[in-house]
PALOPA-654409 format. One record per residue: x, y, z of N, C-alpha, C in turn. Coordinates in steps of 0.05 Angstrom, whole numbers, plus 5000, padded with zeros to 4 digits. Last residue first. Layout:
! PALOPA-654409
XYZXYZXYZ;...
END
This chain:
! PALOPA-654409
522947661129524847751107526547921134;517947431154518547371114522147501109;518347731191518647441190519547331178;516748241187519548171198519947921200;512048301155514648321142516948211156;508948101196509447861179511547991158;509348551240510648361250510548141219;506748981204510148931209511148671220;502248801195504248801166506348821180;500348821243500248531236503048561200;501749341260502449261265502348921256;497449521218499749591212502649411232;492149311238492649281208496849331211;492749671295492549331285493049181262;492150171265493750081291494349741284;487550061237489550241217491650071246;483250001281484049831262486149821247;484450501309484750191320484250091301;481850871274484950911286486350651297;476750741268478750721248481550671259;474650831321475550471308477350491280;475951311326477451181343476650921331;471651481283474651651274476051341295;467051271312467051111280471151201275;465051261369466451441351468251271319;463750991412461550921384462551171381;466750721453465950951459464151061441;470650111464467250231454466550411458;475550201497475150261467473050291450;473950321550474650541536474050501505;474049731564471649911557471750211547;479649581559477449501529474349711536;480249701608482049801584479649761554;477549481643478249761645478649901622;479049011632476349031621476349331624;484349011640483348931619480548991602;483549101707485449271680484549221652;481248551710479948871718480949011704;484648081698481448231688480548411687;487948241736488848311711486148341694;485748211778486148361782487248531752;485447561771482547761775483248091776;490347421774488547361751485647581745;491747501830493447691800491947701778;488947251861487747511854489847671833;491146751832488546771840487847121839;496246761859496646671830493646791822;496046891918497047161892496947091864;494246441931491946561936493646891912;498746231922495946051912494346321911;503546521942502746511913501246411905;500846721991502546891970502546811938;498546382017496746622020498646751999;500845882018498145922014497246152006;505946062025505945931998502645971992;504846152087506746382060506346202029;503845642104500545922090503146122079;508545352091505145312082503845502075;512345622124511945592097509845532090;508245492176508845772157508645772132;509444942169506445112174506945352160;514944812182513844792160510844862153;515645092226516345232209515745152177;511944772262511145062259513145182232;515444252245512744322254512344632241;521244502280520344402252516744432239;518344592327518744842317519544722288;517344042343514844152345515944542324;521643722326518843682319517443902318;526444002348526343862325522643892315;525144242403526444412383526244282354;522043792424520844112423523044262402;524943362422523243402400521543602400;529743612453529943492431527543542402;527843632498528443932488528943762455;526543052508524043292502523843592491;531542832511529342792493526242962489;534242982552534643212531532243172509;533542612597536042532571535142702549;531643012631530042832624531142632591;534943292660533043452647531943242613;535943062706534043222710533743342684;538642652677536742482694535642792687;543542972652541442812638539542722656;544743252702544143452680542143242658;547542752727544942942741543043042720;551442622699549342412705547542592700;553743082688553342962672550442742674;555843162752554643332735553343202711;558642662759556542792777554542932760;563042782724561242532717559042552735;565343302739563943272718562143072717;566843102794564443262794563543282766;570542742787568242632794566842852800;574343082757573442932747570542762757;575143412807574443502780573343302762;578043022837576443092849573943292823;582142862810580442652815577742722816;584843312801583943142780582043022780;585843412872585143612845583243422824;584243052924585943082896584543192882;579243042961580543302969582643332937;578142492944575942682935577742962936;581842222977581042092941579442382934;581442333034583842323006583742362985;576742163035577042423043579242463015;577741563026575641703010575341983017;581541453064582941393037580241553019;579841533113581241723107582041683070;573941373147575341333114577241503109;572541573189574541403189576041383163;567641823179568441903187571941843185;564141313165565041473132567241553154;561341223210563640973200564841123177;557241533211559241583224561241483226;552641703184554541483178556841543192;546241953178548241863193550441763186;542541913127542942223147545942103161;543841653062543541543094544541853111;545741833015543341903020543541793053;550041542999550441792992547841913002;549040933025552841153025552441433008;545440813007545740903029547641093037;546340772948544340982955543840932988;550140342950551140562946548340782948;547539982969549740102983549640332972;544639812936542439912957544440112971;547539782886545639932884544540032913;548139282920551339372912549839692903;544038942917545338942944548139242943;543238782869541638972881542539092907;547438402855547638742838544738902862;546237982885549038202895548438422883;541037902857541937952889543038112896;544137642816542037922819541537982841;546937262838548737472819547337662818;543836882864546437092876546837292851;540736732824539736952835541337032859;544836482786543236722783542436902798;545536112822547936192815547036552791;540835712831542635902851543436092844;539835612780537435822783539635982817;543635302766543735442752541535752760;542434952803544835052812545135332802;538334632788537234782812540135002814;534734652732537234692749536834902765;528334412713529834552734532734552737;525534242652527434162676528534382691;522534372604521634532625522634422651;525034542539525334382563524334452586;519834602487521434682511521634402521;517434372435519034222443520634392466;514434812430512634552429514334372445;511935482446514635242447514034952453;508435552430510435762418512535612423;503435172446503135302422505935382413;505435122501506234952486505734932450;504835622526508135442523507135312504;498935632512501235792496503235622498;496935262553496635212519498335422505;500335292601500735102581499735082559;499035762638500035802606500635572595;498235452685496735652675496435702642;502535152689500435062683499435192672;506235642697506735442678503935312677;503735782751503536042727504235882702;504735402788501535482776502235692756;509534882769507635172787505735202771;514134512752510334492757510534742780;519534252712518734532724515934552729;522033692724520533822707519434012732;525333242749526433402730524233572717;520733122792521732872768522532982746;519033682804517933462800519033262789;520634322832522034022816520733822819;517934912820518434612840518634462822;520135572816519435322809519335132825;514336052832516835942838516535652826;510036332810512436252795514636122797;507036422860505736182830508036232809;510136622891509236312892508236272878;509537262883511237122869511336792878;505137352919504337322886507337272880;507137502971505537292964505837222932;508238012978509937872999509437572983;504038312945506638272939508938152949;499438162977498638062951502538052948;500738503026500638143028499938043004;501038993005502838853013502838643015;495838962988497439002969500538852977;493539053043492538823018494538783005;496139563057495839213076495139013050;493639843025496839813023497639643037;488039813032489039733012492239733009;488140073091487439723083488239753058;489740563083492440443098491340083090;484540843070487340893052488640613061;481040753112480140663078482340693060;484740953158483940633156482740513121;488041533138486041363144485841003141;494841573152492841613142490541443146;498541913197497941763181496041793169;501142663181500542443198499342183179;506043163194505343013180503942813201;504343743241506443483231504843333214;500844043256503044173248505343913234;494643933244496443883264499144013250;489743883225490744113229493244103250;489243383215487743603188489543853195;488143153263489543033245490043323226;483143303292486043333297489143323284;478243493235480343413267482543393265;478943703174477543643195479743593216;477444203117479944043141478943913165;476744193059475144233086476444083098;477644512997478344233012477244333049;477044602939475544632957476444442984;482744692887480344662899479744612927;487645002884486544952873482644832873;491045302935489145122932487845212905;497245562915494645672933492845432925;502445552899501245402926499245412931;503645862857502845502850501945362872;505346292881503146282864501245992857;511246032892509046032919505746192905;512345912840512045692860510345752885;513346502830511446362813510746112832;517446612873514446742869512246592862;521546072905520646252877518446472878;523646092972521345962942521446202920;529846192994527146232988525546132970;533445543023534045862996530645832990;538645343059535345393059535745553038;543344813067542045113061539845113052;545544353055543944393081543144643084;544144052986544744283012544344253035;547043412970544343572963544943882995;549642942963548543092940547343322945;554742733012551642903002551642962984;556942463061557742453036555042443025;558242793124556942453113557242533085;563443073144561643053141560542753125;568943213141568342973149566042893159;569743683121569243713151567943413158;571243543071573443643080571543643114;566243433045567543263052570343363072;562843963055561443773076563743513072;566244253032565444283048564844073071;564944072970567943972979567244123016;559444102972561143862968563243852984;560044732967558444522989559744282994;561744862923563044922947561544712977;558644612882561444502891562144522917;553144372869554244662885557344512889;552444172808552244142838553844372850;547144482760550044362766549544332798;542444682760542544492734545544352750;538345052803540044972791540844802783;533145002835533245092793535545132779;535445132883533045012869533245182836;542145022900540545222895537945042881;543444272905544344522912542044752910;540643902899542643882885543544102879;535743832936538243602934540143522917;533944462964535244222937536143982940;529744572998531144473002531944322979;525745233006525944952996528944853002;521145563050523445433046524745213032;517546083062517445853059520045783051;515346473133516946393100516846133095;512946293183511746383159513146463129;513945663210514445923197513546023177;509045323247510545373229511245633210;508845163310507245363293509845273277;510844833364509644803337508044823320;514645063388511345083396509745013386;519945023369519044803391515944853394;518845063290519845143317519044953341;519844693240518444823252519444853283;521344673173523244673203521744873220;518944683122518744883136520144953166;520843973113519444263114518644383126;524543673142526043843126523144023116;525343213196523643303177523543593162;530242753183529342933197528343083178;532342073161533842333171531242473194;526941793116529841783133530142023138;523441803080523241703112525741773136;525442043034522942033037522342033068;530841833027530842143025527242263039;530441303022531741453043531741853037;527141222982525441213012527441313020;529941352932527541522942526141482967;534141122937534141322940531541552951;531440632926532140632963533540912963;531340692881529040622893529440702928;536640792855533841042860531340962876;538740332871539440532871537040652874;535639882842536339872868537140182881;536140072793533740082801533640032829;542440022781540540262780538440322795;540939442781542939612802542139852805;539839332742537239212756538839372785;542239542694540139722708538139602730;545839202700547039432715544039512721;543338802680544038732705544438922714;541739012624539538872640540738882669;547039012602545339212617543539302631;548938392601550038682621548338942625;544038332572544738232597545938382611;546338542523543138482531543338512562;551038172522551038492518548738542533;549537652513551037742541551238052542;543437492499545437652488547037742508;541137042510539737102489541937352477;542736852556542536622540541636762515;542037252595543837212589544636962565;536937302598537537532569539937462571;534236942628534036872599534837162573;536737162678537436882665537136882639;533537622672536437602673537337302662;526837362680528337482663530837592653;528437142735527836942710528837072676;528537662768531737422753531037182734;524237822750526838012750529237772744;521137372784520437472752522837642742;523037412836522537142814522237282787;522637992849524437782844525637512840;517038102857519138172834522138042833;516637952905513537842878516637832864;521237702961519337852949518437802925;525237452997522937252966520737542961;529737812951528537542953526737532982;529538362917529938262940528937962954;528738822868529038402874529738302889;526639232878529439222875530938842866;520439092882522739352858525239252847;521338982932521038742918521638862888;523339402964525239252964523838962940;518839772952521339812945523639562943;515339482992514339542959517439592935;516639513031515839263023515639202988;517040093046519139893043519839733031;512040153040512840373019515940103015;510639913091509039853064511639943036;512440273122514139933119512539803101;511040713115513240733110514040433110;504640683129506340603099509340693100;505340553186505540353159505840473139;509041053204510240773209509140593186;509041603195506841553184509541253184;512941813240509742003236507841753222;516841623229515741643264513241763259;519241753181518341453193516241423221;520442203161517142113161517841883182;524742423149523742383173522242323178;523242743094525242643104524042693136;521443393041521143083059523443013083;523743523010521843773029521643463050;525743282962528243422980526143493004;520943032944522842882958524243042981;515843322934517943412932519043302960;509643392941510743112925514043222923;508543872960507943612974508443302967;510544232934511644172949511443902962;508144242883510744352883512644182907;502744142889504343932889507644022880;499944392951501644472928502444212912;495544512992495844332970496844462945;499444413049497344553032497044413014;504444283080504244543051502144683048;501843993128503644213127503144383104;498443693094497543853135498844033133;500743483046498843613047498543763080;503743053084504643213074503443473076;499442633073499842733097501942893098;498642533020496642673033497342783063;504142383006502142682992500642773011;503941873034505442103036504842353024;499041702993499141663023501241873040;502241652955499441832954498541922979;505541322958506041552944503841682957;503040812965503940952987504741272986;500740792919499140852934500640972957;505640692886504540922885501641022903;506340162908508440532913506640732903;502639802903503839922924503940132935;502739812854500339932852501740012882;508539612839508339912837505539962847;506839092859508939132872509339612864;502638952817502238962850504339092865;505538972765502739112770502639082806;510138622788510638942784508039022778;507438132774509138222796509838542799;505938152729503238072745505238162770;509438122696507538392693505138372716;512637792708514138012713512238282708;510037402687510237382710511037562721;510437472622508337602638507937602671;515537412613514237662617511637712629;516936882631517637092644515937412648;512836722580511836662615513636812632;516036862540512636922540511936842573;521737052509520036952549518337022551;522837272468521836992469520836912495;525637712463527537482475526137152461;520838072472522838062450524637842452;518537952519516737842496519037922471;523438162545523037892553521537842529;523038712542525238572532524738252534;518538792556518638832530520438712520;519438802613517238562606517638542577;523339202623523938892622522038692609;519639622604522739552590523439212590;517539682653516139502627518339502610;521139902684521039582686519139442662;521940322655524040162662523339862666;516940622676517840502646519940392644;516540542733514540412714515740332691;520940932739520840642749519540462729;517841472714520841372699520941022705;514641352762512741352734515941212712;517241432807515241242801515441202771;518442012787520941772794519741462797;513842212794515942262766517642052767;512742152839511142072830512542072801;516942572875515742192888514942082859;519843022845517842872845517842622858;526042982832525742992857521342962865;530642512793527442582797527642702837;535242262790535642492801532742712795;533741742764536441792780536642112796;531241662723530241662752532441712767;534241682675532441872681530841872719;535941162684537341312690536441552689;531340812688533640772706534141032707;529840892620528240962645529840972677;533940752595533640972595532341112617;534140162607537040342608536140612606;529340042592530639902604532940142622;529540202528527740282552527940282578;533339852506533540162516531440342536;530739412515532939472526534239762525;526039462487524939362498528139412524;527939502429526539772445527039692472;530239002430531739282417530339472429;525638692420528138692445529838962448;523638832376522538872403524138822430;527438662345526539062347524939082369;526738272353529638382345528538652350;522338102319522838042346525338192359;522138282274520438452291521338352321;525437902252526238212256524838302269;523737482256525637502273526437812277;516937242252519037522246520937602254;514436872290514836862262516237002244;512537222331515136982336516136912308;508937542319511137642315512437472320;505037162320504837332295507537382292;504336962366504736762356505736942324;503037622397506337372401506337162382;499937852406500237832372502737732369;499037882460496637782448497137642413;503438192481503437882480500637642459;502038642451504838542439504238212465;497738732487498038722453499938592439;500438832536497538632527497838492498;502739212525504438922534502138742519;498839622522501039562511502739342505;496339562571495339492547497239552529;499439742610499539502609498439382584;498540342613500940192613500639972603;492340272628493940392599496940292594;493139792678491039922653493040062637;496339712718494439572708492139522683;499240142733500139812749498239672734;499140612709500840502711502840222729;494240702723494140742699496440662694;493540692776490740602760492240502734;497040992805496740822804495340592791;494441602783497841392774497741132778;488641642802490241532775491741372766;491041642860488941452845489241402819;494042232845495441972849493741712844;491142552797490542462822491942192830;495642842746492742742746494042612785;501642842728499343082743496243022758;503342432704503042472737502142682754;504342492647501942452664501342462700;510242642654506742862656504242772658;512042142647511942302676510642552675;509241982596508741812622508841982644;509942212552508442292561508142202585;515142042526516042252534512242342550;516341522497515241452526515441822544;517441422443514141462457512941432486;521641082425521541512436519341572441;521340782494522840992476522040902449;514940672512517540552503518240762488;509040622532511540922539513940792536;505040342517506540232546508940412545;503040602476501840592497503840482528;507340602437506840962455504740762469;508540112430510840232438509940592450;504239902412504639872427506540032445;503240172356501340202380503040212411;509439932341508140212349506740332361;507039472335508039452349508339752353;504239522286502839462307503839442325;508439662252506439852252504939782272;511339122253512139472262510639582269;507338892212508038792243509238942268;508039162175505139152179506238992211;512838992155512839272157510039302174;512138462154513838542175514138872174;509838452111508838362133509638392152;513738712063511238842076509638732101;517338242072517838562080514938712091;514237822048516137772079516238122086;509537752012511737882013513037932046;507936942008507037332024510237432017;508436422002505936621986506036831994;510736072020512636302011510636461987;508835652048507935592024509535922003;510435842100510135562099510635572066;507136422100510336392100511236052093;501836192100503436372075506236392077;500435952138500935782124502535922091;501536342178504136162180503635972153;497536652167499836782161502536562159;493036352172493436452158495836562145;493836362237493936112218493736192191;493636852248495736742262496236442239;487736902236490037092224492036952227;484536662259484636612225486636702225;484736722313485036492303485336432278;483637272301485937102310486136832311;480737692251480337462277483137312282;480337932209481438082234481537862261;482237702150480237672162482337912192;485437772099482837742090480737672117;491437762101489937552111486537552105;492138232078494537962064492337802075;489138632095489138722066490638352056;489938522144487138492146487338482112;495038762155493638452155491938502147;493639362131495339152122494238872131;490239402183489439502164490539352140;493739392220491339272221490539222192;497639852214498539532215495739322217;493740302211495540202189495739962186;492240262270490040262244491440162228;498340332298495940062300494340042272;499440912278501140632270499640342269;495741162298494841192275497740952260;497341012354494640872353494740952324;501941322353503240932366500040892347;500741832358502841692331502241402331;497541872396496141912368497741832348;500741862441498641652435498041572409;501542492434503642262429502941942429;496342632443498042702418499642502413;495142502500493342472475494742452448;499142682531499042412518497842402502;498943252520502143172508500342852502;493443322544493443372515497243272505;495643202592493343052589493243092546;498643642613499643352604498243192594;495544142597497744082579498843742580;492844062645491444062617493543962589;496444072687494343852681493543872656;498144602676500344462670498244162673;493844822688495344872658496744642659;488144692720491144772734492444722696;483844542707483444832713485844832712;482544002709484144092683484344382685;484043502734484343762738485243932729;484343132689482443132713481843352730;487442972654486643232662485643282683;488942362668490842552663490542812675;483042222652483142252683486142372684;482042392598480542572614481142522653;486942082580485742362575483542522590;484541622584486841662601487841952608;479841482564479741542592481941662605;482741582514480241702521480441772548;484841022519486241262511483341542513;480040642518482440622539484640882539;478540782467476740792487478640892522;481540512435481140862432480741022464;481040012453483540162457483340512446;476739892434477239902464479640132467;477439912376474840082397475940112416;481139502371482539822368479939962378;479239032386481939112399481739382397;476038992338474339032374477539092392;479438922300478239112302475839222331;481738372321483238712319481538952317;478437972368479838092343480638302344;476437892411477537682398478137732372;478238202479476738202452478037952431;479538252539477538042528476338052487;482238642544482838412538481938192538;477839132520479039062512481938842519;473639092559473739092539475438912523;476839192609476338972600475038862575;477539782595480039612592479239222587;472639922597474139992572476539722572;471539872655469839742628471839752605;475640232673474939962668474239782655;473640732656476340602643476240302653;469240702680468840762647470840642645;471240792728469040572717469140572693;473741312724475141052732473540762731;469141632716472141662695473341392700;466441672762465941562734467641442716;469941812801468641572794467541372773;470842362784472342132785472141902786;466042622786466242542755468942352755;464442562840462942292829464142352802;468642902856468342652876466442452852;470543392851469343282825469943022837;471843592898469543752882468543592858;474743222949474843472921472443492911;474842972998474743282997474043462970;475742462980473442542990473042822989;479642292953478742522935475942542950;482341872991483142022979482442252968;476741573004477841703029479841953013;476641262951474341402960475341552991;481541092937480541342925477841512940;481540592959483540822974482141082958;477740342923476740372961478940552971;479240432880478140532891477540602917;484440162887484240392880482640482886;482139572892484239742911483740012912;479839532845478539542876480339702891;484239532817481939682812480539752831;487439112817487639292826486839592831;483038672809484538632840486038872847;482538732763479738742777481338832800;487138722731485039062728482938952744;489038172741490438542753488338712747;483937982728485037812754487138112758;484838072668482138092692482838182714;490437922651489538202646488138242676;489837262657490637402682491237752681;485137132632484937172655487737332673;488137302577484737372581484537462610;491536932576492637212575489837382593;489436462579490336492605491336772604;483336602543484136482550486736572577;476636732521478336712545480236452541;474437262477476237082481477337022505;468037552445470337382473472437252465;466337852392465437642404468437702435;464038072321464338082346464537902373;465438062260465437902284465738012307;464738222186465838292217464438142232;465838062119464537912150465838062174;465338082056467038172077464638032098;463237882011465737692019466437812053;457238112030458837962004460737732018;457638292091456738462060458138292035;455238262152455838192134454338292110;456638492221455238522203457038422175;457038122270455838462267454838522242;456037462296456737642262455237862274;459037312350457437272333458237552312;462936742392463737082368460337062359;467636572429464236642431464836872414;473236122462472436442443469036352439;477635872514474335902499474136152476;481535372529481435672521478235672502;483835022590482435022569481335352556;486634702620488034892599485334892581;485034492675483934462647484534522624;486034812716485534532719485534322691;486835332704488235202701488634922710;481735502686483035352672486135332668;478835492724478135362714480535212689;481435942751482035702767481235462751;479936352714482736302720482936022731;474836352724475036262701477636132703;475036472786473136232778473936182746;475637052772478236812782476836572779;472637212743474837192731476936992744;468037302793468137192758470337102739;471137532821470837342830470137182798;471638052787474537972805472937702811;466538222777468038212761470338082769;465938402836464238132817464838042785;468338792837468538552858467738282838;465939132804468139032793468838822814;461339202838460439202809463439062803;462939422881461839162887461739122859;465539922869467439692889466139452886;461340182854463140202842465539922851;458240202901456740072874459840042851;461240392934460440272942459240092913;461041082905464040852909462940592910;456141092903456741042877459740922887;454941192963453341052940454740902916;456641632958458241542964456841252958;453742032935456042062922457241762936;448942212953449142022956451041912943;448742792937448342722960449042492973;449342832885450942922900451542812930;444442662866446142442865448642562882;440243072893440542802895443142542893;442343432856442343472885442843192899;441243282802444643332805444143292841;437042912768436343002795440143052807;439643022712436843042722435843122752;444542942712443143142689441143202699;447142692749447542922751446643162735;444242202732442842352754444242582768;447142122681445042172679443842302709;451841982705451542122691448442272698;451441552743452941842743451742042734;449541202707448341222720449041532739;454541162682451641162663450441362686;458740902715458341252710456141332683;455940522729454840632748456240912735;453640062681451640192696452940502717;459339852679458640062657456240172676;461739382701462739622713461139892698;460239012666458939042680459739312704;461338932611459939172615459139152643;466038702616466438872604464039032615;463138082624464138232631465838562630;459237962587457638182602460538222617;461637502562461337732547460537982552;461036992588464037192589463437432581;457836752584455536932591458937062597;459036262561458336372545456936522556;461936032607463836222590462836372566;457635702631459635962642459636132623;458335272591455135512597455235712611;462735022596461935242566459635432577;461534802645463535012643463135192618;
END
């Protein structure tokens, strides 16, 4: 088994040959590699396959065995200092692999049918191999400073597949917001590195972690500064996995190629974040304050993300808000201390969003027949509705995916969602309450977004019986006029006084913008084929798309059984506890690992019900039909009262106004940061150019006068030096008479 694990080291590079290989034969022979573009999917799918089987063979190895390997050799040595390069496998190691291999594939093999049409077919390829490599890189590294290569590396890619289409502005602009906002979390990492590395004298983890406990042990370290240096690396963390206030780049990234979204936020960049902050868990367990601040982010994130999704009309914005909500929970859990919650909750939600957002993509594309390729429109919830009859699997994919989101038993996410409820009610009942509402929340917008998505009747363009579609275009708010900020009242009280179903959103048509129907025109090259391509209705999608959302689905119907517990003679045995027994038992020597079985009931009714109570109520305001509302005379009642009725349109309003315009945090640090910023620039070059650069030519300017002046006085007239001396002479007697006396 050692003779395995000492060839661990090619994993990383083995995804590397093919955008090398890209490369170069679009420098040399471009016709050629064009040609055989598909080649490279194929080499691309089998190259990380083998990466996926390699990894699970390690995985399986050790969880027979708990056994953890590292392989380092010396880069380079100078005196006292020593860098190390090398591996580390252990169960964090494998189960990173095991999501960036298993959902990697996926991606691609849907990517390759997805971006068959576009124009930059092999630099996407590339881009998405490279980030591979990168990523396994980096959780396979065995120190910090091979941590922070990767991780440049991993931020790089994220930047160029963000842009990816970088002709369109608003692509360019999201791709350059992450880069930037990255650039705070990653110049926080260097720092915090930088510090250990200044107390501990090495970057390796096995030195560091032991190093540091035997200094707190022996009260040899300044406690503050170590815990200021523990911040600072948590920082990294906090802009890569998009934790408040570094989570303002996530839903712009969703410009880039749904393949992306899903890439980048079930398994890679997102996740290397978590990575980090579980990787430097024995460091921070030792710091109650850093732990405290990681729960602390880790629950507003939680609460923030939720409720920013609340009134996303983007598919993919409302994803993305999801995403950071639920890494909220995994953050809140490694802040708690739930080193095996969290990560069960990262291996369950990497599958359970790679899902959605494939299905996402999947509804884009068949969308796309009708719009075109806008994403104004073609990712616009309100334009939707009625899919079910057009595109059947992924709408019970998209289902599958939503309801394990929401914790729906036995779906992935709902072992890991209530493991982690359980253990924030033991850690802070405050904690907890919010944890529970927003697991309600998340029930909410989730089944908001399929019933608005599948449900009812199909709302673009409302095409006639011949089915041609009209030649105006037509949006549909789901919160009255498009680009308006408040709810249409008159509507409201409309559709409740005519005992209508109970709506957020118009049944009025109101024309497209200009600029929006400017934003329609194809961006790139797309060639429409058969029946499908040109049909007037949305349709399914290909067999290379619809198998990986089959996969996915049976990975997410499935992958919550290695957490469930089984009672053995009072003790908790699954495979994800085995798995991690050398951590458990590194961070918690003396856990109890007994089952209550009453205690695990009595939980997952309670999260249950809150999901159940979330699902209601985004039926009861989104479901096309309800003809049981009709009867409610006490909720006609309740709404037609003045006060009441005022009052629940403010709190309407309020919600809305924060979800859609994103809890203000971005007008925030556009008016704070970025025009602070600029105004402290000014001042700058007004100080630069007025008085550095006026202190400078006043000097040179006074020279000139000066020398102006004195050259007059050599004129070689013997009468004018008299006169200047007699001048000088007389003035020196006046000024020492007026001294003397």
């Amino acid at each position: 088994m050692e003779h395995t694990y000492q060839y661990a080291w090619i994993i990383p590079f083995v995804p590397l040959p093919v955008p090398i290989a890209i490369g170069v034969g679009l420098l040399l022979v471009p016709t050629a590699t064009k040609n055989l573009r598909r080649m490279w999917a194929f080499s691309s799918v089998l190259l990380l396959s083998i990466v996926m089987v390699f990894s699970v063979d390690m995985s399986i190895q050790q969880i027979n065995s708990s056994f953890i390997y590292q392989y380092v050799w010396s880069w380079t040595i100078n005196n006292d200092f020593s860098l190390e390069f090398g591996n580390l496998i252990d169960p964090l190691t494998s189960i990173m692999s095991i999501l960036i291999t298993t959902v990697g594939i996926m991606v691609l093999i849907y990517s390759d049918n997805y971006m068959s049409h576009d124009q930059g077919y092999l630099r996407f390829f590339a881009y998405m191999s490279f980030s591979n490599t990168s990523m396994l890189g980096l959780v396979t590294s065995s120190n910090l400073i091979q941590i922070y290569i990767f991780w440049e590396l991993v931020g790089m890619c994220s930047y160029l597949l963000i842009g990816f289409w970088f002709t369109r502005p608003i692509a360019a602009n999201a791709c350059q917001k992450a880069f930037v906002t990255n650039r705070v979390g990653d110049f926080g990492l260097l720092l915090g590195i930088l510090g250990l590395y200044w107390i501990t004298g090495s970057f390796e983890f096995r030195d560091l972690f032991k190093i540091v406990n035997n200094l707190i042990d022996n009260n040899g370290l300044n406690s503050l500064f170590l815990t200021l240096c523990a911040a600072l690396l948590f920082l990294g963390a906090v802009a890569k996995s998009a934790q408040f206030p570094l989570h303002v780049w996530l839903p712009d990234a969703m410009e880039g190629p749904t393949p992306i979204s899903a890439l980048i936020h079930a398994a890679t960049m997102v996740a290397a974040g978590i990575f980090l902050v579980a990787r430097l868990f024995p460091l921070f367990i030792v710091l109650p304050y850093i732990m405290n601040l990681i729960s602390l982010i880790g629950i507003i994130t939680v609460l923030l993300g939720a409720t920013l999704a609340l009134a996303q009309r983007d598919i993919k914005r409302s994803l993305a808000y999801s995403t950071m909500s639920q890494l909220g929970y995994i953050m809140l859990a490694l802040g708690m201390g739930s080193y095996r919650a969290a990560l069960f909750h990262l291996i369950t939600h990497a599958y359970s969003k790679a899902l959605l957002f494939l299905g996402s993509g999947s509804i884009i594309h068949s969308m796309e027949s009708i719009v075109g390729y806008s994403p104004d429109q073609s990712q616009n919830m309100a334009l939707m509705g009625g899919l079910t009859k057009y595109v059947p699997i992924t709408k019970t994919a998209f289902l599958l995916g939503t309801l394990s989101l929401c914790g729906i038993p036995p779906l992935a996410c709902f072992w890991s969602k209530d493991e982690i409820l359980k253990d924030s009610w033991l850690y802070s009942p405050i904690f907890a309450i919010i944890a529970c509402f927003t697991a309600g929340l998340t029930a909410f917008y989730m089944f908001r977004m399929y019933l608005l998505t599948f449900e009812g009747h199909l709302n673009v363009y409302f095409q006639n019986f011949s089915g041609k579609k009209n030649s105006s275009s037509y949006s549909i708010s789901i919160w009255g006029k498009e680009g308006q900020k408040v709810i249409n009242k008159d509507i409201f009280l409309s559709t409740m006084n005519n005992n209508e179903r109970f709506l957020f959103f118009s049944k009025k048509k109101y024309p497209i913008d200009g600029n929006v129907k400017n934003r329609m025109k194809p961006l790139i090259t797309i060639t429409r084929f058969a029946n499908k391509e040109n049909s007037p209705y949305p349709h399914e999608s290909d067999n290379t798309m619809l198998l990986p959302l089959l996969v996915l689905t049976l990975v997410t119907l499935c992958v919550g059984s290695i957490g469930i517990p089984f009672d053995q003679g009072g003790m908790d045995f699954n495979i994800l506890s085995k798995w991690l027994t050398p951590y458990i038992n590194l961070l918690h020597p003396n856990s109890n690992n007994s089952v209550d079985w009453y205690e695990f009931i009595t939980n997952a009714i309670l999260s249950v019900s809150i999901a159940y109570v979330g699902i209601f109520f985004a039926f009861f305001l989104y479901k096309p039909v309800y003809s049981f509302l009709k009867n409610l005379d006490l909720i006609n009642s309740f709404v037609k009262m003045g006060p009441q009725r005022r009052l629940w349109d403010k709190i309407i309003n309020v919600i809305y106004n924060w979800s859609y315009n994103r809890g203000y945090i971005d007008g925030f640090y556009a008016t704070t940061l970025s025009s602070g910023f600029r105004g402290l620039v000014g001042l700058t070059h007004f100080f630069d150019r007025r008085i550095i650069d006026g202190i400078t030519n006043g000097v040179g300017i006074t020279s000139l006068f000066v020398g102006e002046g004195i050259k007059n006085v050599g004129g070689g007239r013997i009468s004018s030096y008299i006169f200047f001396y007699s001048s000088y002479v007389s003035i020196f007697l006046l000024i020492y008479y007026f001294f003397n006396f």
